[in-house]
C-alpha positions as CSV (number, residue, x, y, z in Angstrom):
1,X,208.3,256.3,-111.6
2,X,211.9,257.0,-111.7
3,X,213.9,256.4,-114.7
4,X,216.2,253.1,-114.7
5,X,217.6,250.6,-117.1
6,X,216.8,248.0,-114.2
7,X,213.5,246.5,-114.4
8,X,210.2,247.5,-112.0
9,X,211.2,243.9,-110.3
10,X,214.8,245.3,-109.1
11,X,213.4,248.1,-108.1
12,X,210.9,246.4,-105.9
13,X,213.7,244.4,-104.2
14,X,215.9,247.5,-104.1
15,X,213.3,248.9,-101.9
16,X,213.5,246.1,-99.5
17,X,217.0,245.8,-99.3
18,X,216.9,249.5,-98.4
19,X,214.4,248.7,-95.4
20,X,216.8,245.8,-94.2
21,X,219.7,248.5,-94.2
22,X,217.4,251.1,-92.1
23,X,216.1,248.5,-90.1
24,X,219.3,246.7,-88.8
25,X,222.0,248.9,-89.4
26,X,224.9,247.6,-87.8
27,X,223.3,244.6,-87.4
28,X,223.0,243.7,-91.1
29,X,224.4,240.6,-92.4
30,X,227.4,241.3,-95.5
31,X,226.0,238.3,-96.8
32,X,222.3,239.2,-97.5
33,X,220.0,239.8,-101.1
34,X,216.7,240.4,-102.2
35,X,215.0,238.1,-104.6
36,X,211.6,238.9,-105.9
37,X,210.1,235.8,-106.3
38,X,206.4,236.6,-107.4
39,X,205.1,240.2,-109.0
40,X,201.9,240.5,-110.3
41,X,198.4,241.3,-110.1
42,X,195.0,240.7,-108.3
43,X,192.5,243.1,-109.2
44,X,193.6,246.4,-108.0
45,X,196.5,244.8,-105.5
46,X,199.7,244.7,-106.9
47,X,200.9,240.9,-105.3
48,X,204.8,240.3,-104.5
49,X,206.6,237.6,-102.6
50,X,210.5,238.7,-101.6
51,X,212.9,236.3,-100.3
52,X,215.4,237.4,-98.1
53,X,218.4,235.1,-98.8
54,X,221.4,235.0,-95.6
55,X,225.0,233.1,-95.8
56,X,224.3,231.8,-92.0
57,X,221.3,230.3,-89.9
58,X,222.2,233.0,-87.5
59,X,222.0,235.9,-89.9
60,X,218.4,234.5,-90.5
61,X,217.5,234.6,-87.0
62,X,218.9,238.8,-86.7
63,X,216.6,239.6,-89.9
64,X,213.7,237.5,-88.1
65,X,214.2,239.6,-85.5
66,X,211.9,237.9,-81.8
67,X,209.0,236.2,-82.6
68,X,209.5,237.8,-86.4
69,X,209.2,241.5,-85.3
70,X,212.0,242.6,-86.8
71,X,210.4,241.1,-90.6
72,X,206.8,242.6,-89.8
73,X,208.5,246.3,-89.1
74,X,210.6,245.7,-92.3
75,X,207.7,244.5,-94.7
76,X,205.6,247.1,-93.4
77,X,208.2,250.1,-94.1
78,X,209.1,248.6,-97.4
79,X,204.9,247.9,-98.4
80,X,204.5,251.9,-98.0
81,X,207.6,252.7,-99.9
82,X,205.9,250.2,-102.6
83,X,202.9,251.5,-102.5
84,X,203.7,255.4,-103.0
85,X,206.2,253.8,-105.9
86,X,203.6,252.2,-107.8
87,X,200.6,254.3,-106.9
88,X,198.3,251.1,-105.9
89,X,197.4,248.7,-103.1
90,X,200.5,246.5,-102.4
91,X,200.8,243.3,-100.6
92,X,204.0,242.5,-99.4
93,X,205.3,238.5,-98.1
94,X,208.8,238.3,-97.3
95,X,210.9,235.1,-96.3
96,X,214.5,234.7,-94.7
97,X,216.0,231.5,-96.8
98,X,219.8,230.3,-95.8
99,X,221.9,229.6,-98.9
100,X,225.7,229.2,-97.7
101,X,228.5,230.3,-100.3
102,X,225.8,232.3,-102.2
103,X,227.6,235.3,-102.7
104,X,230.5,233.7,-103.7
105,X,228.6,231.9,-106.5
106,X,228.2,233.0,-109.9
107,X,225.2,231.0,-110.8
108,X,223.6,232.3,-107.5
109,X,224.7,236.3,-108.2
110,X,223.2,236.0,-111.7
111,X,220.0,234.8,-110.7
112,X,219.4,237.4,-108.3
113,X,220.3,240.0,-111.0
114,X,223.8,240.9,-110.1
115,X,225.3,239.4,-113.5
116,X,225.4,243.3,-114.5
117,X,227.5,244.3,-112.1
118,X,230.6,241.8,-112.4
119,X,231.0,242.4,-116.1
């Protein structure tokens, strides 16, 4: 596990913002973060939920990608990155949320754990 004063959870997230990045390049949204919304476990599986959060309805629909094929190839990547991270079974949900005027907000860039960088 690498070393970082950010928590397993940001690290998680990290991993599929990373995906989003690889996976729409150009394409990407400015306007797009990673909240981990559940994280924890079922037996062996390590459980998480991500949501995807856009600034515009029509960001949500590039991340979606045609009949959501675009989210299935990113979840996938971003499941194996997971799973060689934490060494276990991983199972990966991921939802595309709107919020407008999120990354202008500070209430909103604290709770998705960007507080640290604005100080």
């Amino acid at each position: 596990m690498p070393d970082s004063d950010r928590g397993e959870r940001f690290i998680c997230a990290e991993f599929v913002r990373e995906q989003l990045f690889r996976q729409l390049g150009q394409e990407l949204p400015y306007a797009t973060a990673i909240e981990l919304i559940e994280y924890y476990q079922r037996g062996k599986i390590t459980m998480l939920q991500a949501q995807v959060w856009v600034d515009k309805p029509s960001h949500k629909a590039i991340v979606i990608g045609k009949q959501g094929q675009r989210l299935k190839q990113i979840g996938i990547a971003a499941r194996k990155q997971l799973e060689r991270f934490l060494g276990k079974q991983v199972h990966l949900e991921l939802r595309v949320k709107v919020r407008s005027g999120w990354a202008d907000n500070q209430a909103a860039l604290n709770a998705l754990g960007y507080n640290e960088d604005l100080k």
